[in-house]
N, C-alpha and C positions, 0 to 999 in steps of 0.2 A: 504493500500500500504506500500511494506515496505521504508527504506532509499532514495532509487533513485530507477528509473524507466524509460524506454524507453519509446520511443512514442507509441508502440503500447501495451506496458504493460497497458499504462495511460489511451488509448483510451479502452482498453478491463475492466479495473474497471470500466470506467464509463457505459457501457453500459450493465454489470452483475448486476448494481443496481436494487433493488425490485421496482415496481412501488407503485404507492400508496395505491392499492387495498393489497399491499403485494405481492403478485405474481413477480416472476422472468422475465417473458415475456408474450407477446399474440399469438396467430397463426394471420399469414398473411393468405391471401389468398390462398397462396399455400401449407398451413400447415407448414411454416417455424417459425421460433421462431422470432419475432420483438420486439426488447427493444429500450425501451426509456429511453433517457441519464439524467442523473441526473445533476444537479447543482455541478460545479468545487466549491471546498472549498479552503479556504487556503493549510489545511495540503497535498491534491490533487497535488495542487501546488507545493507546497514548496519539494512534493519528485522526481516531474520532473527534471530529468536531461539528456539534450540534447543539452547545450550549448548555448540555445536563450533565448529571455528575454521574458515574458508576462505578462499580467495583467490579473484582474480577473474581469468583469463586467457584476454583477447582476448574479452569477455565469456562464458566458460565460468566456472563453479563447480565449486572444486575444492575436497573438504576435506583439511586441514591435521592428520596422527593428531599426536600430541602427542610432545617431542622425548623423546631421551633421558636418562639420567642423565650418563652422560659428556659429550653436547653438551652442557647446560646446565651443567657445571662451568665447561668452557673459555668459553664465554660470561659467563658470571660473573666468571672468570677476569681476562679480558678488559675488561670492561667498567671496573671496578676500577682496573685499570693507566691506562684512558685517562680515567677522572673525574679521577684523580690527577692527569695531566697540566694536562687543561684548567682544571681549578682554579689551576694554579698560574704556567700560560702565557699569554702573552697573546693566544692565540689567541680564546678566548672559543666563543660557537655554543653549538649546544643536543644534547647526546647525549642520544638514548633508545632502551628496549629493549625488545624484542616482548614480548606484540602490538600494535604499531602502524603504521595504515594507512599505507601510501604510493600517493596514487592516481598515477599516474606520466604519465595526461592527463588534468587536469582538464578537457578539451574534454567530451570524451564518456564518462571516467571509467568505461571498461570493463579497465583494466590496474590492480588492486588491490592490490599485493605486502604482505608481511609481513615485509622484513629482519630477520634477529637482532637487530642493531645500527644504525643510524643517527645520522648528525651532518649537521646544516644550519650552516652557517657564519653570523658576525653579520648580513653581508652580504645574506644569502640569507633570512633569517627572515622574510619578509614570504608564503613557502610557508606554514608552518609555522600551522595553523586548530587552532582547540579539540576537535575532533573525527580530525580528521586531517589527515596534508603532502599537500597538493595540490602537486605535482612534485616533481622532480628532489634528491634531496639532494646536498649534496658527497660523502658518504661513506656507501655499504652496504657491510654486511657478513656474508655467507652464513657459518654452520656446519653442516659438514656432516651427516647421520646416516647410516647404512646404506639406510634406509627413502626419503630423499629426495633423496640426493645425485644420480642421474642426471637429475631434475627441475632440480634446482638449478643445475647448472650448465648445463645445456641454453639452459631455459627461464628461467629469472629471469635468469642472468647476461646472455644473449643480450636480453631486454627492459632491462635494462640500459645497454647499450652504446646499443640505438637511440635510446632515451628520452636520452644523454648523461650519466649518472654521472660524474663527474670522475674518483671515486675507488673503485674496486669490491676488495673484500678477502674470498678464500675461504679457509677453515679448514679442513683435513681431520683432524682427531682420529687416525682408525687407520692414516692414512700418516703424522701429524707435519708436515703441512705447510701452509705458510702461501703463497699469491699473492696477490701486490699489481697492481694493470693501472689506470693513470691513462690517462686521454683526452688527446692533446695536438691540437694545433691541423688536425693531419692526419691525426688518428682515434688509436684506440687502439694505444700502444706493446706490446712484447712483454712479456709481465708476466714479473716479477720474482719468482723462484720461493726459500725457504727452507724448510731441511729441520732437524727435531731441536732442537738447542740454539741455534741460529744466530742472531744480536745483526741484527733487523729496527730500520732505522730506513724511517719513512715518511715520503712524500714531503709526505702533506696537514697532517703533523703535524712541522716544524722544531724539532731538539732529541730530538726524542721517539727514545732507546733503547729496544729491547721484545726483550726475553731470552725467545724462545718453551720454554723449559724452565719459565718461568714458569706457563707457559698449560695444558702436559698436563698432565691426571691423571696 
């Protein structure tokens, strides 16, 4: 594909893909040509332009409706309190905020997520490309909407885990609550669940108090 591409430029690459035998297509039953869709890749992706947002899972395309007013408060919210931080820590690393890719294998670059929130640690910045983080960060962090939460935690969290996140952190706005789930050495610990006004300190962040009364609307 070249630069950019319309929607049905998009849809028409993927279904001129060769199948696996090689072959272009099968006859249907009415002697018609039937192709099977290949696997969205990043680069797939990355030359859609049509103005909406998606991801890419297990090379499926999904689009992304746009969040709400209350998620993107507590996101903002959020984001604030931990620039603050790292400015002033010496933790250092690079926090940024959707939309920005995560391709989560850069092998074959068919798991494309979009966290709210991410940090790559100093350590780890050698992910971190001009166009997007090819792996794993130290730190995603999902907010939730009505619209996307059962997605959310299903699926991105659970890509998550497999790909090894260190540090994975979900928001829930209309329950108030905040889980934290680090990876240790013999998989992931039981996350650490806070409700309401409750004083979160984090594990990826030493020092770091975070007063979730802060963070509702």
């Amino acid at each position: 594909m070249r630069a950019s591409a319309s929607w049905d430029e998009f849809e028409q690459s993927l279904l001129q893909a060769p199948l696996p035998d090689g072959s272009a297509s099968v006859q249907g039953a009415a002697h018609q040509p039937v192709f099977r869709k290949r696997l969205v890749t990043y680069a797939d992706y990355a030359a859609l332009d049509n103005g909406k947002r998606y991801q890419v899972f297990s090379g499926m395309l999904v689009a992304e409706p746009a969040p709400t007013t209350y998620h993107q408060q507590v996101v903002v919210r959020l984001v604030h309190r931990l620039k603050s931080y790292i400015d002033q820590a010496p933790v250092g690393g690079l926090l940024l905020v959707s939309p920005v890719d995560v391709i989560l294998d850069p092998a074959e670059q068919i798991e494309v997520l979009q966290p709210d929130i991410v940090w790559v640690s100093p350590e780890r910045m050698d992910i971190v490309k001009k166009a997007a983080i090819f792996g794993t960060p130290d730190l995603v962090v999902e907010v939730l909407s009505p619209s996307n939460a059962r997605r959310d935690r299903l699926e991105k969290v659970g890509r998550y885990r497999r790909f090894g996140v260190a540090h994975i952190w979900v928001l829930d706005p209309e329950r108030r609550l905040f889980e934290e789930e680090v990876r240790a050495e013999e998989g992931y610990v039981s996350p650490r669940t806070y409700m309401d006004s409750e004083i979160v300190q984090p594990r990826c962040f030493p020092g770091l108090l975070l007063s979730l009364s802060e963070l509702w609307p």
